[in-house]
NUDO-545512 format. One record per residue (C-alpha): residue number from 1; z, x, y. Coordinates in steps of 0.02 Angstrom, whole numbers, plus 50000, padded with zeros to 5 digits. Each point is the difference from the previous one (the first is absolute). Layout:
% residues N
   pos       Z       X       Y
   NUM       Z       X       Y
...
% end
This chain:
% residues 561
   pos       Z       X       Y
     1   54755   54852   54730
     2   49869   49926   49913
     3   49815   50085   50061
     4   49872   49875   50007
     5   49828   50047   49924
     6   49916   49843   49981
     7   49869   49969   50136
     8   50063   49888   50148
     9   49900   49942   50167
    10   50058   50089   50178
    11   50082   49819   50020
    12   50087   49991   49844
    13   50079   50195   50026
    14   50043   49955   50177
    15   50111   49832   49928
    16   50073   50094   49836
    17   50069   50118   50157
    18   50056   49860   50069
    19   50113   49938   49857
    20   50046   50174   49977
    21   50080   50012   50162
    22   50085   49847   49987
    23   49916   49885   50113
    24   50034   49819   49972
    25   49917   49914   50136
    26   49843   50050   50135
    27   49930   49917   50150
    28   49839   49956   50058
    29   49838   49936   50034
    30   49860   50023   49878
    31   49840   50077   50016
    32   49846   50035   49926
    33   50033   50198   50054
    34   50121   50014   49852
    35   49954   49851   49861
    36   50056   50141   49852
    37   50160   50005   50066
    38   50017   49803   50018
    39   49913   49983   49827
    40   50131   50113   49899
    41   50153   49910   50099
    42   49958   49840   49928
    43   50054   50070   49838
    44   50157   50080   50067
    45   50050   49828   50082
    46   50167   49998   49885
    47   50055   50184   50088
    48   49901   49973   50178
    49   49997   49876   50099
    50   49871   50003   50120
    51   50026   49894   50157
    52   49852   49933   50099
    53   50037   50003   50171
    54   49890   49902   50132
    55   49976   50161   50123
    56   50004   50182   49963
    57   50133   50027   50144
    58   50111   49868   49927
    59   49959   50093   49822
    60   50062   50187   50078
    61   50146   49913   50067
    62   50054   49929   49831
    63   49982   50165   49932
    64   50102   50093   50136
    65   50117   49846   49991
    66   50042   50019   49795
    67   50019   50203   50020
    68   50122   49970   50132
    69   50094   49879   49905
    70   49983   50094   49828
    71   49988   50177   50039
    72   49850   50002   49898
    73   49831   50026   50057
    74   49928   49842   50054
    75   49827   49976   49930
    76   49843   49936   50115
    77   49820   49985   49960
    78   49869   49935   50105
    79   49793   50043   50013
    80   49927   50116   50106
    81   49950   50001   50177
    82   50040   49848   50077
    83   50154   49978   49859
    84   50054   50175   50042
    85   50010   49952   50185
    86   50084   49873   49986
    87   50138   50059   49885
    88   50035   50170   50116
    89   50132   49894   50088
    90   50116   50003   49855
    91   49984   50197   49971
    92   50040   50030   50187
    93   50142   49910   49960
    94   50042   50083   49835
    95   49984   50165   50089
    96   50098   49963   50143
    97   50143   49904   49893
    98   50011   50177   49854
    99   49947   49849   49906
   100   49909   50036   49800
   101   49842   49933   50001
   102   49839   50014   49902
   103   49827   49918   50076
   104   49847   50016   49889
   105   49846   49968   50073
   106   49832   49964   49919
   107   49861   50130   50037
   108   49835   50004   50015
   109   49916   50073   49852
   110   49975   50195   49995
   111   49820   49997   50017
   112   50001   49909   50159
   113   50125   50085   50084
   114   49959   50077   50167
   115   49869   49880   50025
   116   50095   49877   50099
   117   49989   49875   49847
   118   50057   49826   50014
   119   50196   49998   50069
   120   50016   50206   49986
   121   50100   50078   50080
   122   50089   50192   49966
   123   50186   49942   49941
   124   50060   50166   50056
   125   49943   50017   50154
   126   50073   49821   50027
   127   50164   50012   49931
   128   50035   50174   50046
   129   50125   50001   50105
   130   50080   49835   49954
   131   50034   50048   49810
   132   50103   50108   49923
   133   49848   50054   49883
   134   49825   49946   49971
   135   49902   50032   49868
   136   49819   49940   49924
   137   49965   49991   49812
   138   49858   50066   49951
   139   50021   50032   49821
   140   50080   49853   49878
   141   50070   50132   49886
   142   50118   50047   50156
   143   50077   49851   50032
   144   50158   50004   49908
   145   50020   50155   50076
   146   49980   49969   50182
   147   50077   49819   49975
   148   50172   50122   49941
   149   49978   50097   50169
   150   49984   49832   50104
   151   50151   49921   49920
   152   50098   50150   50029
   153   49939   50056   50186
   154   50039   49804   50045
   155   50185   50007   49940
   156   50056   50185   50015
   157   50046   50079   50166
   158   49980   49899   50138
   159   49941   49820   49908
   160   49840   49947   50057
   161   49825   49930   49982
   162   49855   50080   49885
   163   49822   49953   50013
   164   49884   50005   49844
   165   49824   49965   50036
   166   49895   49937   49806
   167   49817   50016   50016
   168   49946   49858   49904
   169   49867   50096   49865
   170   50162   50129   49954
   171   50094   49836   49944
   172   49875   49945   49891
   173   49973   50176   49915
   174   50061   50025   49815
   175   50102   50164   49985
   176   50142   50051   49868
   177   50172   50045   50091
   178   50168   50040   49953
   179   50131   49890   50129
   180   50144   50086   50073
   181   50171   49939   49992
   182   50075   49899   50144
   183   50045   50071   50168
   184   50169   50082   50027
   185   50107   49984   50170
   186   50066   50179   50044
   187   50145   49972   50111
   188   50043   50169   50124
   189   50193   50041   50024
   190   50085   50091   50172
   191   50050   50188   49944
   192   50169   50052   49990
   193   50003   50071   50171
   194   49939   49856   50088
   195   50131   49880   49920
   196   50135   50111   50076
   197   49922   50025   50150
   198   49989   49816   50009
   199   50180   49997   49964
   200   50046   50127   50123
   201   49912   49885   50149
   202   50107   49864   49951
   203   50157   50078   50006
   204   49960   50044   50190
   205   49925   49842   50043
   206   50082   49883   50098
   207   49866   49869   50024
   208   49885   49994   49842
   209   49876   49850   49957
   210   49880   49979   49866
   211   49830   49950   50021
   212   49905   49911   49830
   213   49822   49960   49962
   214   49843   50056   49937
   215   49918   49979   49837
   216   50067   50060   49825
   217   50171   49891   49974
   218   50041   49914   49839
   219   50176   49898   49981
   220   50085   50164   49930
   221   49951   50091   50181
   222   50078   49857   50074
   223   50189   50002   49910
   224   49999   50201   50028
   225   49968   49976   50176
   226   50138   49855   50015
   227   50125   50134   49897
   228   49970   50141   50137
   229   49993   49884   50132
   230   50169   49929   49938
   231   50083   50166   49955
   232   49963   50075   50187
   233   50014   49839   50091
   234   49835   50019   50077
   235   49903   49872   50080
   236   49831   49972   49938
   237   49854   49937   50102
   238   49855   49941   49932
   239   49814   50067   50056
   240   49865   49871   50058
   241   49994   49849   49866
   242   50122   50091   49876
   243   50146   49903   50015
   244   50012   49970   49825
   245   50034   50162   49957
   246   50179   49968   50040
   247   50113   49836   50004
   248   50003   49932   50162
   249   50164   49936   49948
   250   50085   50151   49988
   251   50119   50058   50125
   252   49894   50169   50031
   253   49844   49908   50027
   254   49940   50034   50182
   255   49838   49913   50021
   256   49836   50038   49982
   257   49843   50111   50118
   258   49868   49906   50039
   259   49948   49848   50112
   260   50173   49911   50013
   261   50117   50151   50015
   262   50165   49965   50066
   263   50026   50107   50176
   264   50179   50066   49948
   265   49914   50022   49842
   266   49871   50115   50112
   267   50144   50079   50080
   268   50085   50042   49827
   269   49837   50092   49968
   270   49986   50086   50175
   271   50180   50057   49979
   272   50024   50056   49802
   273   50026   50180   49985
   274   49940   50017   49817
   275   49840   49894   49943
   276   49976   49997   49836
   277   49833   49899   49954
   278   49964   49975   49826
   279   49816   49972   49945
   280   49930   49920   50181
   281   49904   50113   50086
   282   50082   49955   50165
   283   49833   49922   50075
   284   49949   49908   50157
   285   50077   49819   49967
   286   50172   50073   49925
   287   50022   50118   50132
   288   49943   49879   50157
   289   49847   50098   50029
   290   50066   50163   49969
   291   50136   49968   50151
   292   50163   49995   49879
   293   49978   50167   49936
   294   49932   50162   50105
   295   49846   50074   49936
   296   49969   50161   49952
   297   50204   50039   49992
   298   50124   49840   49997
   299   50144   50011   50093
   300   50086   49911   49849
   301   50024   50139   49838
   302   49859   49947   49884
   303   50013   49987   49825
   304   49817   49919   49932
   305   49982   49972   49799
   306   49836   49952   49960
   307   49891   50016   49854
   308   49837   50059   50093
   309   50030   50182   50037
   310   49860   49980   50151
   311   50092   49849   50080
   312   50141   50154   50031
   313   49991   50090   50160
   314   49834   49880   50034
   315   50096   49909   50174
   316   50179   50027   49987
   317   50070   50202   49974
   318   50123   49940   49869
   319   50197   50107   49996
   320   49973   50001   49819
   321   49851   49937   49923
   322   50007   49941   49816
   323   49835   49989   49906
   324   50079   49876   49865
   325   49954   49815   49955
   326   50124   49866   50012
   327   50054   49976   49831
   328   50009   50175   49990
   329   50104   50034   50154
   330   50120   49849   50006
   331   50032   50037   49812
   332   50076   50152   50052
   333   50090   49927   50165
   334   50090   49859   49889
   335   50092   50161   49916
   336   50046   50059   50162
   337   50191   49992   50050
   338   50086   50029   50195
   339   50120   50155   49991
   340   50082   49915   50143
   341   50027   49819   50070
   342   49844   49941   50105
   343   50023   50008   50176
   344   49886   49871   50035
   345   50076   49834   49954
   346   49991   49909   50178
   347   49845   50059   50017
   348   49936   49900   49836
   349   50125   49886   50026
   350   49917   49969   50190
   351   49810   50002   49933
   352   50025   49862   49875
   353   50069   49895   50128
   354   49872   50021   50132
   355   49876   49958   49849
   356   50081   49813   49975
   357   50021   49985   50187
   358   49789   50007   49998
   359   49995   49860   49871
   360   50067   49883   50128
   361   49825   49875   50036
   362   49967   49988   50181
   363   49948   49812   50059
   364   49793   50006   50022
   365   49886   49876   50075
   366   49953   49847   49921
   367   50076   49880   49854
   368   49982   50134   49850
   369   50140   50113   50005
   370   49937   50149   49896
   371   50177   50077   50011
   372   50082   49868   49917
   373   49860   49969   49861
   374   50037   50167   49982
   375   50180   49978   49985
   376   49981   49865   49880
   377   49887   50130   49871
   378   50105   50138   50020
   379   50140   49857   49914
   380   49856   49907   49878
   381   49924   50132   49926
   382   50070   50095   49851
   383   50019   50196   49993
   384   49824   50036   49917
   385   49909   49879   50107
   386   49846   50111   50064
   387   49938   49992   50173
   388   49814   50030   50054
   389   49933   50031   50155
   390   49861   50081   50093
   391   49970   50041   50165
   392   50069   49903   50200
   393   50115   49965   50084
   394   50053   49863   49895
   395   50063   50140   49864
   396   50128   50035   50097
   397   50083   49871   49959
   398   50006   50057   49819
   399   50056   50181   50026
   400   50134   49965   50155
   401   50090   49833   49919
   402   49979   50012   49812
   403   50129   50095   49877
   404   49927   50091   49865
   405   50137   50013   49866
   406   49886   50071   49845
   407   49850   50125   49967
   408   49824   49937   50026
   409   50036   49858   50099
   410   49887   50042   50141
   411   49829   50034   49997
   412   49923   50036   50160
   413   49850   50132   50062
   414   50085   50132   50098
   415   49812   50027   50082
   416   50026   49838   50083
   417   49860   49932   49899
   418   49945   49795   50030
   419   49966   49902   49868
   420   50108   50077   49873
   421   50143   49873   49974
   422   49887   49854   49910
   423   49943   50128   49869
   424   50157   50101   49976
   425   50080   49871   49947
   426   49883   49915   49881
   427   50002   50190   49917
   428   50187   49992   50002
   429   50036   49813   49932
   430   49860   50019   49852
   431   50126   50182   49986
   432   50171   49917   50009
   433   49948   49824   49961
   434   50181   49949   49990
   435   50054   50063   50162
   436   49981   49875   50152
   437   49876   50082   50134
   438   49972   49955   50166
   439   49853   50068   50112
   440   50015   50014   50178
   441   49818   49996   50106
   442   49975   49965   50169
   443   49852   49903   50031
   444   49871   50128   50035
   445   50061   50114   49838
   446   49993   49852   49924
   447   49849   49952   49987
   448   49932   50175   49979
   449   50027   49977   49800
   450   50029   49810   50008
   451   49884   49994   49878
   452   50110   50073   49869
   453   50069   49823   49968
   454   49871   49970   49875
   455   50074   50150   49912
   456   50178   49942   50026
   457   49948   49814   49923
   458   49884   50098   49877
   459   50139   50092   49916
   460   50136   49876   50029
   461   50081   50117   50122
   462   50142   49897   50077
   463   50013   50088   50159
   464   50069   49902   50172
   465   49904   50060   50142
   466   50053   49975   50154
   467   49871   49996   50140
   468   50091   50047   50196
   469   49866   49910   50093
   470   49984   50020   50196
   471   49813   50006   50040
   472   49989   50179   50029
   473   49990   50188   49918
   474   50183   50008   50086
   475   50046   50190   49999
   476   49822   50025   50109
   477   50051   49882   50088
   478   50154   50078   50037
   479   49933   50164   50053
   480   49866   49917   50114
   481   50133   49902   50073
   482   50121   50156   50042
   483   49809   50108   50061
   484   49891   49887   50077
   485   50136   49837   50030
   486   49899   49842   50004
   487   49839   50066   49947
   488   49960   49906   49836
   489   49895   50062   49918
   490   49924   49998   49812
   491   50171   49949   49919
   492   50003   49801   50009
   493   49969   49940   49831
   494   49930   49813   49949
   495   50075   49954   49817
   496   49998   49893   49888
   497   50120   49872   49911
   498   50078   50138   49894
   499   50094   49880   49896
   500   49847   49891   49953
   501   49901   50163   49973
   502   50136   50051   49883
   503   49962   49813   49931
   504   49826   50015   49977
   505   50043   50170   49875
   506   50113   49885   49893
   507   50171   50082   50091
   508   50130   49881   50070
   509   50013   50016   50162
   510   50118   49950   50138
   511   50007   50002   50201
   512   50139   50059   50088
   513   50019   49950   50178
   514   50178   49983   50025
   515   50143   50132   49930
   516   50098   49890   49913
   517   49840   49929   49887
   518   49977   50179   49933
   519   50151   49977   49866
   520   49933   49849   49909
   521   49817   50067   50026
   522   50058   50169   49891
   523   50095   49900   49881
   524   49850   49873   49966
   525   49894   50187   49996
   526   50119   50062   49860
   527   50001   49842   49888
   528   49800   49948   50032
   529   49971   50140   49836
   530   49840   50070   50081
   531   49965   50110   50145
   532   50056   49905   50160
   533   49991   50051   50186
   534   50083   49948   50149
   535   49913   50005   50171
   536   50120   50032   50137
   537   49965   49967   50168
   538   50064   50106   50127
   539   50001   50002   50164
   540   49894   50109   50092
   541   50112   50054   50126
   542   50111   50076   49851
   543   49896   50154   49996
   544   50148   50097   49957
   545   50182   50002   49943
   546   50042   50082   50186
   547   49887   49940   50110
   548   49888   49843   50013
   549   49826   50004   50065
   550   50022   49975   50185
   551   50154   50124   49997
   552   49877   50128   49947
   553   49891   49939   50133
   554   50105   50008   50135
   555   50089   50164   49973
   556   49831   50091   49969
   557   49937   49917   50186
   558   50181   50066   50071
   559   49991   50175   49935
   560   49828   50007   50059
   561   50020   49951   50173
% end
């Protein structure tokens, strides 16, 4: 390791650290709060790219985007205050999703602090619950230390955002510092004893399922839980916008938890007598608001691997809890081998076809036919096409009547986040620039980071966005409509021509009013060799896949009379 004892600026430690740790790319918006910083990445331009973003939201989303995609940290820095606001959406996120993240934040200088200086605020106050760690620099000749202990706390244990506040004085001081070497992943393994206890509750169970999700998967988690899957016949379910954890092409695929579960798919669930999830944490959306799974003591035998020791025992009083990450644990499982012939095979057999039976597209209101644009994607698109969305009911679309076939395909906030589709998938196409990728936003997430295009045309990411336009914030709308039935209120939306504001960026863009002038609208998207978006007009009455509008009306008026 070669021990640096030249004199360097804060800023010029802090980006050495940087390279050190292997960082190839950062988002954000600049600021005066942390000029240093900006001033010694214009010389590491050939390691770092830095990537100007047009909002500090859309910025932290980027970020949470690329270390979902990667596995790495994803890299954010904004200014203080107002910058720091902004960008809290993508760490709520990050924390919610076990998601590696690292947001640095420009300070104000040390002798102003406590003074409520211009755009102070106490980082650790702020972040305190929503991080995984936050920390302040006060001394430059600590930075490559605590950047090591941020870089490891975001990607160790549970994965997950770390805050680093830089007062802006401490990145212009001169000090002479040794770097560390880069961070090292430290994978935990289940013990002896709980792999044949494990073992032991399969060989009584009758009705097992598999639950996967959470943070912390790489490609190599994904074969090993395909081999135990395959050598147990177990049917896998995916947790809340996970479903790429596992081929939804595979006959043990059962669906996914979350918005658009299947109700046999619910029932499987109700029903299983051995749960084993692996790396969710079993929360509100995947287990229907708690209802699928009895809290403190399931009725179903619990078997909950996760890599955060205090997510065990937090909700669910697990049969056998494993404190072991994913690649650690399914590592293991691959090696694992049935002493006796599953009894089970129906029961997989049963859940995979209940699973295709909820791909069939019911007929909705209107021209546009979102099941059979749907249809038509799920045929178009290759393997390693990525998917984007953020948060309404329009996303259901893309978890209930897509297929994901490979890893990282779907990128999606399990907080239920708005406005994260436009930016995670400019982070993901300047990522994977050969891989096609298509963002889904309804037209109220849309236009929550719709200013993102710039970045998009900026750094000649070819993204297709597709806009789900029908005048309202529709899963609001939804709820009002099933609690107070016809009172409207605060949820109608006036847009505007999203194809000619897509125009007015430099994308392509098309209008969609009519299913069948989606397919030559994508097609003209994919060969136009710039960003492109297609605004699809849908009717309002197609609030959901189920239900239109007025049926939501009218059953909410006949349950309450």
């Amino acid at each position: 390791m070669k021990h640096e004892t030249a004199k360097r600026s804060g800023g010029q430690v802090l980006v050495d650290a940087l390279r050190i740790h292997g960082v190839d790319r950062a988002f954000g918006v600049p600021g005066e709060s942390y000029l240093a910083v900006l001033d010694a990445l214009h010389d590491a331009s050939d390691d770092i790219e830095f990537v100007i973003c047009r909002q500090e939201g859309g910025a932290a989303y980027m970020a949470e985007a690329y270390g979902k995609l990667t596995g790495k940290p994803g890299i954010c820095f904004v200014t203080r205050g107002p910058g720091a606001t902004n960008a809290s959406v993508g760490v709520h996120t990050a924390f919610q999703d076990s998601t590696p993240m690292i947001l640095f934040i420009g300070q104000v200088a040390r002798d102003q602090m406590e003074r409520e200086a211009f755009q102070e605020i106490d980082y650790r106050r702020m972040f305190g619950q929503m991080a995984k760690w936050v920390v302040e620099i006060q001394d430059a000749a600590r930075i490559p230390e605590l950047i090591s202990q941020a870089f490891h706390r975001a990607v160790n244990g549970r994965p997950g955002p770390v805050v680093v506040a830089l007062p802006e004085d401490m990145l212009t001081d001169m000090v002479s510092v040794a770097d560390t070497p880069a961070y090292k992943r430290v994978e935990a393994y289940a013990g002896t004893a709980q792999l044949e206890a494990l073992q032991r509750l399969l060989g009584s169970a009758r009705r097992p399922l598999i639950v996967a999700g959470g943070g912390g998967w790489t490609q190599q988690a994904v074969t090993d839980l395909r081999r135990f899957s395959e050598a147990y016949d177990l049917p896998v379910a995916a947790s809340f916008r996970c479903q790429d954890m596992f081929d939804n092409h595979h006959p043990n695929y059962a669906g996914d938890l979350g918005l658009a579960t299947g109700p046999k798919l619910i029932e499987h669930v109700k029903t299983c007598d051995l749960l084993i999830c692996i790396g969710a944490r079993l929360g509100e959306m995947t287990t229907g608001a708690y209802a699928l799974v009895d809290i403190p003591v399931p009725q179903q035998t619990l078997v909950h691997i996760h890599p955060g020791a205090d997510e065990l025992g937090r909700v669910y009083h697990a049969t056998l809890p494993i404190n072991a990450s994913v690649v650690g644990f399914l590592s293991q499982a691959a090696e694992l081998a049935p002493t006796t012939t599953p009894l089970w095979r129906d029961w997989t057999q049963t859940a995979h076809a209940d699973y295709l039976d909820n791909l069939r597209h019911p007929h909705i209101p209107g021209p546009v036919q979102m099941g059979e644009i749907m249809e038509w994607l799920r045929s178009h698109l290759k393997p390693d096409a990525i998917l984007t969305t953020g948060a309404g009911n329009y996303s259901a679309w893309a978890h209930r009547f897509y297929r994901y076939r490979t890893y990282r395909t779907q990128l999606g906030p399990t907080n239920g986040s708005m406005g994260y589709g436009v930016p995670a998938a400019i982070a993901a196409k300047i990522t994977e620039p050969t891989r096609t990728v298509v963002a889904f936003a309804g037209d109220g997430c849309f236009l929550m980071n719709g200013q993102e295009l710039a970045t998009a045309m900026q750094y000649h990411a070819h993204v297709i966005f597709l806009v789900i336009n029908n005048g309202m914030y529709g899963t609001i709308r939804m709820h009002q409509e099933r609690n107070y039935p016809g009172r409207v209120s605060g949820t109608r939306l006036t847009n505007p021509d999203f194809a000619d504001l897509a125009r007015s960026f430099g994308l392509h863009g098309e209008t969609v009013q009519k299913t069948e002038e989606f397919y030559s609208a994508f097609e003209r998207c994919e060969a136009a060799g710039k960003p492109s978006l297609i605004e699809i007009r849908i009717d309002p009455e197609a609030l959901t896949p189920k239900m239109s509008l007025s049926q939501i009306r009218q059953h909410a008026v006949a349950v309450g009379k």
